[in-house]
C-alpha positions in Angstrom: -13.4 15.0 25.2 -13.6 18.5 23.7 -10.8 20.3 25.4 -7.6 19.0 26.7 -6.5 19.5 30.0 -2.7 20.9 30.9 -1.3 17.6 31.7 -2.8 16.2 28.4 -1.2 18.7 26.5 2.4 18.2 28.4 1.7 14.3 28.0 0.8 15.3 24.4 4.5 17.6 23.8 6.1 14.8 25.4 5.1 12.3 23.4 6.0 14.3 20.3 9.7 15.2 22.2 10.7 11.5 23.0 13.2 9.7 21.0 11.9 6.4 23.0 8.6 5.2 24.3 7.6 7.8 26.8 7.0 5.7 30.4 5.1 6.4 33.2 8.4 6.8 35.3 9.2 9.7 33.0 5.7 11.6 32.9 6.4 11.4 36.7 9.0 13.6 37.3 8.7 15.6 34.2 5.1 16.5 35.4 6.5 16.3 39.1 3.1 14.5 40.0 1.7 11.0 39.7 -0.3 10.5 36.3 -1.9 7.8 34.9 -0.5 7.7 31.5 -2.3 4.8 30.4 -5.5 6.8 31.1 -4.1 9.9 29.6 -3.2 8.0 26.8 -6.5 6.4 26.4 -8.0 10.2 26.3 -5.4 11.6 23.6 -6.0 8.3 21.5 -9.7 9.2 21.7 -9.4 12.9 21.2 -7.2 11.9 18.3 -9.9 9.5 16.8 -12.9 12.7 17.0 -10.7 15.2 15.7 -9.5 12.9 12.6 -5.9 13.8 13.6 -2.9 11.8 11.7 -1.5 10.4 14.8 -2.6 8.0 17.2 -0.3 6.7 20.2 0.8 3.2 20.7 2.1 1.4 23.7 5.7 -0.3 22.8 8.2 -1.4 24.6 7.0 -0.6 28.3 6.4 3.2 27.1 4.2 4.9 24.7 4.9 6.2 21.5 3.6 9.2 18.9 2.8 7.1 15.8 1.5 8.1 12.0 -1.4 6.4 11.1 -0.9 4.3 8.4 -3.1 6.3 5.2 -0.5 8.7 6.0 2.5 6.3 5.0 3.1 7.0 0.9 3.9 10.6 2.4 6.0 9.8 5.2 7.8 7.1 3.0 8.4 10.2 0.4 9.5 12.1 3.1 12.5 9.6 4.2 13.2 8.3 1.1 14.2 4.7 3.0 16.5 6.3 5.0 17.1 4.8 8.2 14.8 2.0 7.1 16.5 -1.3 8.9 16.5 -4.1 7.2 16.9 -7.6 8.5 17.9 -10.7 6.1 16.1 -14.0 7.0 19.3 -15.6 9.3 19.0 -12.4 10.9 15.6 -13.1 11.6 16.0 -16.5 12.9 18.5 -15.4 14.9 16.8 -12.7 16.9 13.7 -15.1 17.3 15.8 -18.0 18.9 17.5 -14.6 21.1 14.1 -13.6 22.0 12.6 -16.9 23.4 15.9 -18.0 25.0 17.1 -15.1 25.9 19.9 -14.9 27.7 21.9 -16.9 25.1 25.2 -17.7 24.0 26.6 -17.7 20.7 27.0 -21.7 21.0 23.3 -22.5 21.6 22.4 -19.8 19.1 25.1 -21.6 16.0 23.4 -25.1 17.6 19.9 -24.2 16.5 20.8 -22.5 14.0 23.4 -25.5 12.4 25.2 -22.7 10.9 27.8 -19.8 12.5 25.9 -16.7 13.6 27.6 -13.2 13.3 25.7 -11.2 15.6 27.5 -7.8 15.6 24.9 -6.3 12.9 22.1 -7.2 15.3 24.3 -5.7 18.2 25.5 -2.4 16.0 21.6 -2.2 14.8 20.8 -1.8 18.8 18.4 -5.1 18.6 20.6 -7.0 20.5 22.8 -6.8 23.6 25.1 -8.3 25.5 23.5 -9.2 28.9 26.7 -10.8 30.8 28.4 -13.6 30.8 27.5 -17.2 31.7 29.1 -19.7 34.6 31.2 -22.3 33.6 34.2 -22.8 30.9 35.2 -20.0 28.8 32.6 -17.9 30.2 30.8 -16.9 27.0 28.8 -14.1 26.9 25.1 -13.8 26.5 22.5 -12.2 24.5 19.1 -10.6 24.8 16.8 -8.4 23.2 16.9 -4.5 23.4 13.7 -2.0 24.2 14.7 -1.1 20.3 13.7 -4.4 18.9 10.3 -4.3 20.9 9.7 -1.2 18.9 11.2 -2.6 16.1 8.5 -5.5 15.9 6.2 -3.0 17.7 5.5 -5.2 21.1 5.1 -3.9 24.4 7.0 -6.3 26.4 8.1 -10.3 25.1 5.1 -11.3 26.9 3.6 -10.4 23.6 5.4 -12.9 21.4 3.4 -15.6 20.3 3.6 -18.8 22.3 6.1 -21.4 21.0 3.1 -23.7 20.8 1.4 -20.8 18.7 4.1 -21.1 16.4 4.1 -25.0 15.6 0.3 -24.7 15.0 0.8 -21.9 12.4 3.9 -23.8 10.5 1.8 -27.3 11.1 -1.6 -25.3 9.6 1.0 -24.3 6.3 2.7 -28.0 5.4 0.7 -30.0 2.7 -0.9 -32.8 3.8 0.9 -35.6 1.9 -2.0 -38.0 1.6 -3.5 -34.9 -0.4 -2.0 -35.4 -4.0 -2.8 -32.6 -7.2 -4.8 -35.1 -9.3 -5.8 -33.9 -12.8 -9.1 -34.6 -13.6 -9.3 -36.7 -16.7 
């Protein structure tokens, strides 16, 4: 693709405007028309590629983003000195995994996997988390799920792309030592 087309380019500018990932809905009625972003998309990503731009776009979060590509980083990282750079400690980690494949969940099923006591107002504050409601029965506690921020975050399209749970126990099964396998000095 040599030249860009009008739409391209408004696809393009919006991209570059968007403070989220850029959906389909929004292309819409910004371009008052029906577009195929993902094909649009496809064609910018290619232009992109022939050209040797810096950018590329990626789809997160059921949207598409304007992202740097990653040669670029050293400059970009200069540029924002680790500002804004969020940080997650490991029980914050656990904690938004166990939020993320049982979403919606209450504090007490998060604290019972967990064995410890979970603060989760960081994860809320950080805009990873959010309160979805409350749940029937005593107390009515409330309950959690994930945010479109921590798909971008982790840089997922939807949680359809998590791994599968039984993904997971391979991986962690593939990384224990086998027991019956000793370190034996040779002699």
């Amino acid at each position: 693709m040599n030249t860009l087309s009008q739409t391209h380019k408004i696809v393009q500018a919006l991209l570059f405007a968007a403070r989220e990932p850029l959906t389909s809905e929004q292309v819409n009625i910004c371009v008052q028309e029906q577009v195929d972003l993902a094909a649009i998309v496809a064609d910018l990503n290619s232009y992109f590629e022939a050209e040797n731009q810096p950018v590329w776009i990626q789809p997160l979060a059921e949207g598409y983003r304007l992202m740097t590509r990653s040669e670029y980083e050293p400059w970009i990282s200069r540029l924002f000195q680790n500002k804004g750079k969020l940080k997650l400690s490991r029980s914050a980690l656990e904690t938004l995994a166990i939020i993320a494949y049982k979403q919606p969940v209450t504090r007490v099923e998060i604290d019972t996997i967990r064995g410890v006591t979970t603060v989760l107002r960081p994860l809320i504050e950080k805009g990873l988390i959010t309160i979805n409601g409350r749940q029937d029965g005593p107390g009515r506690p409330l309950l959690y799920g994930t945010t479109a921020r921590f798909l971008e975050y982790f840089g997922l399209t939807s949680l359809r792309d998590l791994p599968r749970v039984k993904e997971l126990e391979e991986i962690v099964a593939d990384e224990k030592p086998d027991p019956g396998q000793a370190n034996h000095a040779i002699e």
